[in-house]
C-alpha positions as CSV (number, residue, x, y, z in Angstrom):
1,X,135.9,-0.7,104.5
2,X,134.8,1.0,101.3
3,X,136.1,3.8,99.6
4,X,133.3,5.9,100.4
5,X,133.8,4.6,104.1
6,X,137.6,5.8,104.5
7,X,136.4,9.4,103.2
8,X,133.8,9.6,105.6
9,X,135.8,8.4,108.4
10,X,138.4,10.6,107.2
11,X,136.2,13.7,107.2
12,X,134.8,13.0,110.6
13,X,138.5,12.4,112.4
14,X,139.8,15.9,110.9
15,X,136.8,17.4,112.2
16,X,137.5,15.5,115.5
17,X,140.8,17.2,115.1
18,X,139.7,20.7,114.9
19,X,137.4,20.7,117.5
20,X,140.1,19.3,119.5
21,X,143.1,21.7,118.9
22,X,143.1,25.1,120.4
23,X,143.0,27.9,118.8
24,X,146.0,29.5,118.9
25,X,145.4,32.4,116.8
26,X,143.9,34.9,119.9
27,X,145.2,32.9,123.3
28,X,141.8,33.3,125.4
29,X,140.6,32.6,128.8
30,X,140.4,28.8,129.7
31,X,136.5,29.1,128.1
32,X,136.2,24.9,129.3
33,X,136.4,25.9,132.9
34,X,134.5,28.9,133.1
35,X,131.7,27.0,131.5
36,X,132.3,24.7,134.8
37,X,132.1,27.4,136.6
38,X,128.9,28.7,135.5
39,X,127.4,24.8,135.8
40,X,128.9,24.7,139.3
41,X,127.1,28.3,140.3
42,X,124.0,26.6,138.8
43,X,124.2,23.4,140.8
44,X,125.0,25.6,144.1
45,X,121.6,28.2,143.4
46,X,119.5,24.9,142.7
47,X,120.3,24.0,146.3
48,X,119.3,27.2,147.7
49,X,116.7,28.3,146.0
50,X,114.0,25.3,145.8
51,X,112.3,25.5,148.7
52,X,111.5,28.8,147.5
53,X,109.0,27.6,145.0
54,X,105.1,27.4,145.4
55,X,102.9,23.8,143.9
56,X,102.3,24.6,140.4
57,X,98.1,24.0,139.5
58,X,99.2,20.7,137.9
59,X,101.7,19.6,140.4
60,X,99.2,18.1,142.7
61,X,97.6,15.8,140.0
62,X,100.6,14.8,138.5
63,X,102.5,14.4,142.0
64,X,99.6,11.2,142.6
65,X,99.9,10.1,139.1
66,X,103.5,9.4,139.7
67,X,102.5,7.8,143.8
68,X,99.9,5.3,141.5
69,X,102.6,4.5,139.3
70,X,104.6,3.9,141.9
71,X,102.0,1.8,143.5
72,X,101.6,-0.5,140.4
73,X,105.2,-1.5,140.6
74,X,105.1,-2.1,144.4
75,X,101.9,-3.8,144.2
76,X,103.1,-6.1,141.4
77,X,100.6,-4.6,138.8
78,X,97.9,-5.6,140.8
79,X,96.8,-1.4,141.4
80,X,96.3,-0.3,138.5
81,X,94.4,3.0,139.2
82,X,97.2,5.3,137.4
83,X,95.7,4.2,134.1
84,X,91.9,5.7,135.3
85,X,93.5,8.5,137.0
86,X,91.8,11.7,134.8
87,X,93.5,11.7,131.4
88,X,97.2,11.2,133.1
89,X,97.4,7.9,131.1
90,X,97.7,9.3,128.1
91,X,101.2,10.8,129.1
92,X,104.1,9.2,130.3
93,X,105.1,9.5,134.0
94,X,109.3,9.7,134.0
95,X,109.6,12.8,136.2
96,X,106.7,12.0,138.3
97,X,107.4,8.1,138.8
98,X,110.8,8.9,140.1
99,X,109.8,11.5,142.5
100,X,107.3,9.7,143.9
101,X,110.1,7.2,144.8
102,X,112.4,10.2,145.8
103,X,110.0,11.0,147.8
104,X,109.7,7.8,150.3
105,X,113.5,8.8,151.7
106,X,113.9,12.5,151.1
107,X,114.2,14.4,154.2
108,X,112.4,17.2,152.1
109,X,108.6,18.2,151.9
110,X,106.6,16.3,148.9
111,X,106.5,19.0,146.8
112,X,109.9,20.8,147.8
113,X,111.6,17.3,147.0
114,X,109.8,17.3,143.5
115,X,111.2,20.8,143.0
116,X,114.7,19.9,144.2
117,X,114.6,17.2,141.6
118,X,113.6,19.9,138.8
119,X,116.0,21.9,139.3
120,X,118.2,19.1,139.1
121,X,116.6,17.7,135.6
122,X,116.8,21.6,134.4
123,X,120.6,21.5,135.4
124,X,121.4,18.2,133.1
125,X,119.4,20.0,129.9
126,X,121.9,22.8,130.1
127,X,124.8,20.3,130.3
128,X,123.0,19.2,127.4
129,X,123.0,22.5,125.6
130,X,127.0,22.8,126.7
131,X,127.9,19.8,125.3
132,X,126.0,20.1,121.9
133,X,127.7,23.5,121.6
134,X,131.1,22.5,122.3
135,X,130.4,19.6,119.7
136,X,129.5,21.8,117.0
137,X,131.4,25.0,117.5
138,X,134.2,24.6,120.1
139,X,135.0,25.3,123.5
140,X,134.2,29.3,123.6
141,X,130.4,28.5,121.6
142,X,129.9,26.2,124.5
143,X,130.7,28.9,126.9
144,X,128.1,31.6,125.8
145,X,125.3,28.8,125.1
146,X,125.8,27.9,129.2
147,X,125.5,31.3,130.5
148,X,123.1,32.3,128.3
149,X,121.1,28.7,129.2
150,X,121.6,30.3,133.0
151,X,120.0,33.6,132.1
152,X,117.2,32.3,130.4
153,X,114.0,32.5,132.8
154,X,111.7,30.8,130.5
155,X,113.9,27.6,131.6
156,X,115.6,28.3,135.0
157,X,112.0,29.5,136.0
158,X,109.9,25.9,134.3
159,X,113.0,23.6,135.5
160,X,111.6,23.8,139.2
161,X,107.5,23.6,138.7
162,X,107.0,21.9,135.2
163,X,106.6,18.7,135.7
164,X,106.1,17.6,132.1
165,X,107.1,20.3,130.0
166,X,110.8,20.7,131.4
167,X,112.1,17.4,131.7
168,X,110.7,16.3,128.4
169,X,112.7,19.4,126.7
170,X,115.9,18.0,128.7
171,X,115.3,14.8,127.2
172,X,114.5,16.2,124.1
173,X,117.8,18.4,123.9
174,X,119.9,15.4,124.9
175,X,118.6,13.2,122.1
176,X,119.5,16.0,119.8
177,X,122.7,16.0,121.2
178,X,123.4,12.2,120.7
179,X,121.8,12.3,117.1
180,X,124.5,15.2,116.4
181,X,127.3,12.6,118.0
182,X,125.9,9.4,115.6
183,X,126.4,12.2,112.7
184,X,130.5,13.2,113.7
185,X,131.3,9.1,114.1
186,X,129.3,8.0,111.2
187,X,129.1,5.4,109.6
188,X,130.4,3.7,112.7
189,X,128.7,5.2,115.8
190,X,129.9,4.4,119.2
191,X,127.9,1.7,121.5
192,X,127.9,4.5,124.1
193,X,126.6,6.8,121.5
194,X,123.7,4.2,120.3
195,X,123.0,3.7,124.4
196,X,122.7,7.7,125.4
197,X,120.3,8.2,122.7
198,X,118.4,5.3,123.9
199,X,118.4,6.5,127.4
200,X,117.2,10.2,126.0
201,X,114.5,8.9,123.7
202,X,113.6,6.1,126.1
203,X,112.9,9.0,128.8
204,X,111.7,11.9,126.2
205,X,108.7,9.3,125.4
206,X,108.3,8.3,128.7
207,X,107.4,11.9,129.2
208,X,105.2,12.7,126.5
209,X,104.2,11.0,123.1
210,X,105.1,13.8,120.6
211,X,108.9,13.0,121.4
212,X,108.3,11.1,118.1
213,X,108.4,14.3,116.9
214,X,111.9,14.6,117.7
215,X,112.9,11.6,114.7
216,X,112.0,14.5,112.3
217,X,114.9,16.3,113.1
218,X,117.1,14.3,111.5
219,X,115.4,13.8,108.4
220,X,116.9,16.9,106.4
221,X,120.8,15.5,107.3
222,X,119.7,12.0,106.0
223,X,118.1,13.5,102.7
224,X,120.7,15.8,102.4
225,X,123.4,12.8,103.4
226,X,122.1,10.4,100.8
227,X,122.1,13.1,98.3
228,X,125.7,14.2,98.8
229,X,127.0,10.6,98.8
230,X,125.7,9.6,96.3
231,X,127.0,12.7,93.9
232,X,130.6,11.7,95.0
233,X,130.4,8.0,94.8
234,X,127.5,7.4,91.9
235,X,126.8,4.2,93.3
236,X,123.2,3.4,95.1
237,X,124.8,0.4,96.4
238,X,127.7,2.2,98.2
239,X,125.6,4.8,99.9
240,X,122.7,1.8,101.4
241,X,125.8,-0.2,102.5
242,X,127.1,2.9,104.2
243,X,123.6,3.6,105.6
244,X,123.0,-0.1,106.8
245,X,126.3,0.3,108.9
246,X,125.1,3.4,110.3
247,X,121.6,2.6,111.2
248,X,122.9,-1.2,112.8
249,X,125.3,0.5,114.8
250,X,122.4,2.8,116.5
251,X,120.1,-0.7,116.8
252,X,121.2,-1.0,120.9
253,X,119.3,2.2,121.1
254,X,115.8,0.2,120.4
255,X,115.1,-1.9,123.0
256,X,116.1,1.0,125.2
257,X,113.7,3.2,124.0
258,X,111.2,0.1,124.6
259,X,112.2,-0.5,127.6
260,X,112.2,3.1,129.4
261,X,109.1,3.9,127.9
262,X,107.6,0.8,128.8
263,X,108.5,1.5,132.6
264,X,107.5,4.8,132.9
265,X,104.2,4.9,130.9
266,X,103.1,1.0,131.4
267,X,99.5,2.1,130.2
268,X,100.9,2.6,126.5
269,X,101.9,-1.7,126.4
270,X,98.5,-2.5,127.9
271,X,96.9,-2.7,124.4
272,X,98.6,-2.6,120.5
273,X,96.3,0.7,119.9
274,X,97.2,2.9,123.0
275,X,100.0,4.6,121.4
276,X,98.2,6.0,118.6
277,X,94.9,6.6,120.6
278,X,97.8,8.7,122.6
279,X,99.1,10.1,119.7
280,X,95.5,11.5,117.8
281,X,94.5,12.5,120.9
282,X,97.6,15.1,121.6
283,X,96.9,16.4,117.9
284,X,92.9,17.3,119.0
285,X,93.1,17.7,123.0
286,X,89.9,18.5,124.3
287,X,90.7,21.5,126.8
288,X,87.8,24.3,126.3
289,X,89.9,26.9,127.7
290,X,90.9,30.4,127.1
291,X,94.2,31.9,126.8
292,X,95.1,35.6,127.1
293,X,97.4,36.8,124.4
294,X,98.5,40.7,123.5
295,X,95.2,41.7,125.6
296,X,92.3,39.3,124.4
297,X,91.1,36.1,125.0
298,X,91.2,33.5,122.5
299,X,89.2,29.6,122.8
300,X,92.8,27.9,122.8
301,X,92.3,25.7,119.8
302,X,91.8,29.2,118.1
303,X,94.9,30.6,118.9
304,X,96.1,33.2,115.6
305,X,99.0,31.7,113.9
306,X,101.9,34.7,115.3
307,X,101.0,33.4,118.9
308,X,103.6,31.1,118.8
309,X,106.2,32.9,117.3
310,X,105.3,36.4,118.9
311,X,105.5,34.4,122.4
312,X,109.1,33.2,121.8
313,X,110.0,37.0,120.7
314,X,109.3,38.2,123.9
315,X,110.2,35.8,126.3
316,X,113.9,35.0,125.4
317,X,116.3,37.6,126.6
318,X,117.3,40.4,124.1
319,X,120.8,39.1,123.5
320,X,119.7,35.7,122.8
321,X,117.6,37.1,119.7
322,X,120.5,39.1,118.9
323,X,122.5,35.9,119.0
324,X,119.7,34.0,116.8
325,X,120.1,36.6,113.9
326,X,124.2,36.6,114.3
327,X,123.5,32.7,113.6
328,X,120.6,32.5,111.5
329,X,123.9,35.2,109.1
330,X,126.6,33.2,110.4
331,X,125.0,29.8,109.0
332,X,124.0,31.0,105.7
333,X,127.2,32.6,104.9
334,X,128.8,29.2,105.7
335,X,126.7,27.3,103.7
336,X,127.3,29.5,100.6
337,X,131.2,29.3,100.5
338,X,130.9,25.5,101.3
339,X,128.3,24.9,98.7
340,X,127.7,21.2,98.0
341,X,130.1,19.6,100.7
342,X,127.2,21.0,103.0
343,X,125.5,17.7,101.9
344,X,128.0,15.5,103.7
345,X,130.1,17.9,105.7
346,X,129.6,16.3,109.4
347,X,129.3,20.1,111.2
348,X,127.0,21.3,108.9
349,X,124.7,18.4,109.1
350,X,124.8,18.5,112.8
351,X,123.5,22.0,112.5
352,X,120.3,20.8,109.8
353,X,119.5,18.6,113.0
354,X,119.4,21.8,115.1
355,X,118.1,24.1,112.9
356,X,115.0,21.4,112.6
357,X,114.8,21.2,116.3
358,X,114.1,24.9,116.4
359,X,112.0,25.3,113.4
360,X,110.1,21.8,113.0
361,X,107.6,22.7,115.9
362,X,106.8,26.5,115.1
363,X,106.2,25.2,111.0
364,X,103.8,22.5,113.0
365,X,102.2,24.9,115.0
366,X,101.7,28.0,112.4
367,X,100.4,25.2,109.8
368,X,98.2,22.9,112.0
369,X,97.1,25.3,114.8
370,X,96.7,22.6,117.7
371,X,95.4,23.3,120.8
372,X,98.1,24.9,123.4
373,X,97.8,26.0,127.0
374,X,99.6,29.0,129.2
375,X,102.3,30.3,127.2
376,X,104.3,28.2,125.4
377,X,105.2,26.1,128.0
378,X,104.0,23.3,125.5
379,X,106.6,23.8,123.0
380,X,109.5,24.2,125.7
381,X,111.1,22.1,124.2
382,X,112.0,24.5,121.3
383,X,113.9,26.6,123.4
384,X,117.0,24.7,124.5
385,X,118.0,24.6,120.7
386,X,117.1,28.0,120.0
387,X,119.9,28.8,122.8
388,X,122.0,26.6,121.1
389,X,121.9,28.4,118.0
390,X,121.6,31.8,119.7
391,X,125.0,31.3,122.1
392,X,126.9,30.1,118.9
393,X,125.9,33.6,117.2
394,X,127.2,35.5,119.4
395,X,130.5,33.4,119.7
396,X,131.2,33.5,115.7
397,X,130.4,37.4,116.6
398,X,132.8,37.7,118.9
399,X,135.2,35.9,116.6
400,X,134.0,38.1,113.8
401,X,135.3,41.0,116.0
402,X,138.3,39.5,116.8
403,X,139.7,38.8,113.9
404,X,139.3,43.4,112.9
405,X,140.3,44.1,116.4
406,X,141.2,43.3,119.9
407,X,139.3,46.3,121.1
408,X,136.1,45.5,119.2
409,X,135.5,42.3,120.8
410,X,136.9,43.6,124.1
411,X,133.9,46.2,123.5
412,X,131.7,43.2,122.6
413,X,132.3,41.5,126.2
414,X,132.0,45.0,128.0
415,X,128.3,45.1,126.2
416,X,127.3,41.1,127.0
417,X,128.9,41.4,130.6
418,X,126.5,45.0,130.9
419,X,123.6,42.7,129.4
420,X,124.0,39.5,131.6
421,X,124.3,41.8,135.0
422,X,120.9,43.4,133.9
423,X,119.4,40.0,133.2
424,X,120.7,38.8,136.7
425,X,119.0,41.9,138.2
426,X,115.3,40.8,136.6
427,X,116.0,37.4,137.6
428,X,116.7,38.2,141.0
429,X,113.6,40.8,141.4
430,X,111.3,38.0,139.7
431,X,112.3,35.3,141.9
432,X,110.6,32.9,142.0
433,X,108.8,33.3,139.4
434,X,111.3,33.6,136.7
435,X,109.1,31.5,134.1
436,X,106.8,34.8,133.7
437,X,109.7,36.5,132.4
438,X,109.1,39.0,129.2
439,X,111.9,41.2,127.7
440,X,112.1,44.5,127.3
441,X,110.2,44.5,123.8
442,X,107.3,43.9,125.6
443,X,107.8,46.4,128.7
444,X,108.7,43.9,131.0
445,X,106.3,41.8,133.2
446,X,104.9,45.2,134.3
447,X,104.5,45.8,130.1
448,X,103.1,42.3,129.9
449,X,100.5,42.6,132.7
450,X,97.2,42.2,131.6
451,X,98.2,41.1,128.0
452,X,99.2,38.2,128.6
453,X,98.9,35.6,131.3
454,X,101.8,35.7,133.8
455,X,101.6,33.3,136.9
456,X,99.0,31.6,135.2
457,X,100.3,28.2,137.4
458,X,99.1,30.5,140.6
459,X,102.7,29.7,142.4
460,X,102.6,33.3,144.2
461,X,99.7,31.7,146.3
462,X,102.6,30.5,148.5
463,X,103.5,33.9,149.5
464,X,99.7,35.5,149.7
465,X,99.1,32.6,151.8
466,X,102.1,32.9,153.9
467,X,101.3,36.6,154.2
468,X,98.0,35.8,155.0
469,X,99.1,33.9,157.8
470,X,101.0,36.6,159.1
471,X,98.5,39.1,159.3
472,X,95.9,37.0,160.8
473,X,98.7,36.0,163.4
474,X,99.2,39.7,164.5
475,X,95.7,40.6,164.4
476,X,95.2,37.9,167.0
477,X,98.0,38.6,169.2
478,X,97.2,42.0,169.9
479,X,93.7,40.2,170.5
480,X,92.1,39.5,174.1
481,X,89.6,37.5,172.5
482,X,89.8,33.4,171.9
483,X,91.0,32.8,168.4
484,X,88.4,31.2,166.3
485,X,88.8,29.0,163.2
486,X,88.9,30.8,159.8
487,X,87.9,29.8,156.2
488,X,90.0,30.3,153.6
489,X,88.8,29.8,149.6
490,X,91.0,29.4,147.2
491,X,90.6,30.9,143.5
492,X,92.9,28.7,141.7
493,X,94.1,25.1,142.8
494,X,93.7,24.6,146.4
495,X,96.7,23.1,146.9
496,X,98.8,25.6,145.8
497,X,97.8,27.7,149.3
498,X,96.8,24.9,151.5
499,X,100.0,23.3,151.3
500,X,101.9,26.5,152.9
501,X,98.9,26.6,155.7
502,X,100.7,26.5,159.1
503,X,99.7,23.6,161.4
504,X,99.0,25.9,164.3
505,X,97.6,28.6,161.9
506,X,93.7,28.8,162.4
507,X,93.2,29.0,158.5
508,X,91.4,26.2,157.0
509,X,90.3,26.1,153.8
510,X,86.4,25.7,152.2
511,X,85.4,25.4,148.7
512,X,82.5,28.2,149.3
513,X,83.4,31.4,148.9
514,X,79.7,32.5,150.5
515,X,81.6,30.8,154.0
516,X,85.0,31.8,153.8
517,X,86.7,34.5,156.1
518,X,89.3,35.0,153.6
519,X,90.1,34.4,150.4
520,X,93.4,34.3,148.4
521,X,93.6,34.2,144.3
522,X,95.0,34.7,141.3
523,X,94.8,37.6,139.3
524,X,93.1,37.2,136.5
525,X,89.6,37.3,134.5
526,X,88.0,34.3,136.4
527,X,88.7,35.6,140.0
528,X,86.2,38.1,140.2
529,X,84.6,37.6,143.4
530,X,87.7,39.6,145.5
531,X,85.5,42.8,144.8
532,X,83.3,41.7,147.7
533,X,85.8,42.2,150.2
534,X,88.7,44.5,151.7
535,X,92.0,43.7,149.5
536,X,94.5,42.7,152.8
537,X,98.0,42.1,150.1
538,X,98.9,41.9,147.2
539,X,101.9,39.9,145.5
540,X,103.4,41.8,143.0
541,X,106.7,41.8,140.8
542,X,107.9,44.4,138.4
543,X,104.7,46.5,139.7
544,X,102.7,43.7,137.6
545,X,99.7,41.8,140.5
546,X,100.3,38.2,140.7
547,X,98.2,37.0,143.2
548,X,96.1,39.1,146.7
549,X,94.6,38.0,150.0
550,X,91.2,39.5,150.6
551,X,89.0,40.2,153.8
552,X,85.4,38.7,152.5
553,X,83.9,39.5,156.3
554,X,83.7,43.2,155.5
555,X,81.2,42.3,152.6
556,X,78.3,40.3,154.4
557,X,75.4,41.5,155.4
């Protein structure tokens, strides 16, 4: 091994070391098992709560893209209709290929077996986020960055009813965390280290094609890598050997990656040109839609350039912004006093990886402007590492006041217990809609009504449906007359409220609102036809209207 070898591997053991050994300074709770703790709560509320959830607008096409996947595997590639199946083919089908096959032994409903397995993809990101944090920053960082992963709606709300978006930012955060890993056991990485972030890019592109995006992160810790390296050893030679090691050790990641994509998006190795017809057509998409933001409507590929930003301002809690600025101080104060050994310190090029994580897709968006639906639901994948960064801010805080005082920081977890108790409270009162979430800076969801879209995936057509059901099935038992059969129209995707319709219920759905008894919708610009009849209930959380069930009998002539 060279000389520049034993120094790296030297650097990367101490740190090893530290992040080992206790800190001994201020004995503190056992942080590793209250971060189990808060996994284990996770685990037990994913288990009682997914049934709870209603079929998101895109969970019905992407539910039979993953059943024609499925079918081209058990058919021997002979059926290949996934690959003609609306624009599906052009993403990958991970999360829905494997519920599909969930789905032919679950004892669960189709949908509530998809949710189930969600919540169960949503819980492994945050184990994602736990480990990345204890890697970088210790066994307390990873502490706050779980519990605040917990109180984050944006993802406990998308983990259950994103079928895209939400496992590809769990796969997404877990490659980040292996890239971090590669960096502490450079230039050697472990086999195991090459394999998990195989599996993670395997599955992030088996998702979605911009998980290419994701290589980019890591571009800042190689540049600043080869720089530093090469100031202490002067030799171009020394540093390429040292990078041919590194790089050959992470080569069992490749066919991996080949091979997982490959399985769950087989339409990108029909032809050599898919993959880049995939990935120009993610950088134009042709969606003619129009999204609400801060009370207007904008053509979505005409979105202003603080959309993005403003949007993550207001949906992450208030103390995970607090957290990103105790960071965003924390990090530059750190790089200052370490000055040039920033360039090849392992930590500090770990945190380049996750900084770029964080900032790599809002500098793409603000410069290129592409086309972006609901929310930012698109760019979930940003978030995970923002928590990251956040929940390490407010543990070098708390260390920060620990250090001038044991009352200060006792003061400090008074004020975060306060804060995470409120942000249970909104949580519970929007369940289960969490992912409409907006904090305080923004009034709330009652603030946010009207300025910007809330259940724009129309999941509270569950419960106006179910309501529905239960007024129409009092109204006929206090009845003396036969029970007739009643049409329902849907204003967003049918199978949002059909699904919940009650085989003995009378209620059958119709596409023609001029035939239907009822109707139930969302609220929003586009469903304006509920003035023609008597409003029977509304869905409503935080005072802000979701969705209503109308009377359309009292308006005919």
């Amino acid at each position: 091994m060279s000389m520049i070898a034993d120094i790296a591997e030297s650097g990367a053991n101490e740190l090893r070391r530290e992040l080992r050994t206790p800190r001994r300074r201020f004995p503190t709770i056992d942080a590793r098992r209250l971060s189990q703790l808060v996994v284990a709560v996770l685990a037990f509320l994913i288990l009682a709560t997914f049934a709870d959830y209603g079929v998101s607008w895109d969970e019905r096409v992407q539910n039979t893209y993953g059943l024609r996947l499925l079918s081209y595997y058990v058919t021997a590639f002979q059926d290949q209709s996934a690959f003609y199946y609306i624009n599906l083919r052009y993403y990958g089908g991970a999360f829905d290929l494997i519920a599909a096959a969930l789905n032919t032994v679950s004892p669960f409903g189709e949908y509530e077996t998809r949710h189930l397995l969600g919540g169960a993809v949503g819980l492994i990101g945050t184990v994602g986020t736990w480990r990345l944090a204890r890697l970088l920053a210790g066994e307390r960082a990873g502490l706050f960055v779980v519990a605040l992963m917990a109180l984050t709606p944006l993802i406990y709300g998308h983990s259950f009813i994103n079928p895209k978006d939400a496992p590809f930012a769990c796969a997404v955060m877990w490659s980040i965390y292996y890239s971090c890993r590669a960096i502490v056991e450079a230039p050697y990485p472990k086999r195991g280290t090459a394999i998990g972030f195989g599996i993670a890019l395997g599955l992030a592109l088996g998702t979605r094609v911009v998980a290419v995006i994701s290589l980019l992160y890591c571009a800042p810790a190689f540049v600043a890598y080869t720089i530093g390296r090469y100031r202490e050893s002067r030799s171009v030679r020394a540093v390429l050997d040292e990078q041919r090691s590194f790089f050959g050790a992470l080569l069992p990641a490749v066919p991996i990656v080949l091979a997982l994509t490959a399985l769950f998006w087989p339409w990108v190795v029909q032809a050599p040109g898919n993959l880049s017809t995939a990935l120009r057509l993610f950088a134009h998409f042709p969606w003619q839609g129009q999204v609400l933001f801060d009370g207007h409507l904008y053509p979505a590929d005409k979105l202003p350039a603080v959309y993005l930003p403003q949007l993550i301002a207001l949906q992450l809690p208030e103390v995970a912004l607090f957290g990103l600025l105790a960071a965003a101080v924390f990090i530059a104060r750190a790089a200052v006093e370490r000055g040039w050994r920033v360039l090849t310190d392992p930590r500090s090029l770990c945190y380049s990886v996750v900084i770029a994580a964080a900032l790599v897709p809002l500098v793409h968006f603000v410069g290129t402007r592409p086309i972006v639906y609901n929310g930012i639901r698109h760019y979930l994948f940003m978030v995970p590492p923002l928590i990251v960064l956040a929940g390490i801010g407010l543990d070098r805080t708390y260390g920060f006041l620990r250090a001038r005082g044991e009352w200060l920081s006792r003061a400090y977890t008074a004020l975060l217990a306060l804060a995470a108790g409120v942000q249970i409270a909104i949580m519970v009162e929007l369940h289960p809609y969490e992912y409409i979430y907006y904090n305080a800076f923004t009034g709330g969801v009652a603030g946010a009504a009207g300025r910007y879209d809330l259940d724009y995936w129309g999941l509270s057509l569950a419960e106006a449906t179910r309501d529905l059901e239960h007024i129409v099935a009092s109204a006929n038992a206090n009845s003396s007359t036969k029970v007739r059969s009643l049409a329902v129209y849907v204003c967003g995707d049918k199978e949002s409220a059909t699904y919940f319709f009650d085989p003995d219920s009378p209620l059958h759905y119709t596409d023609e609102p001029s035939e239907a008894d009822y109707a139930v919708g969302i609220r929003g610009a586009e469903c304006t036809w509920e003035i023609k009849g008597r409003v029977l209930l509304e869905v409503k959380r935080g005072s802000a209207l979701l969705s209503y069930a109308t009377d359309l009998r009292d308006g005919r002539s």
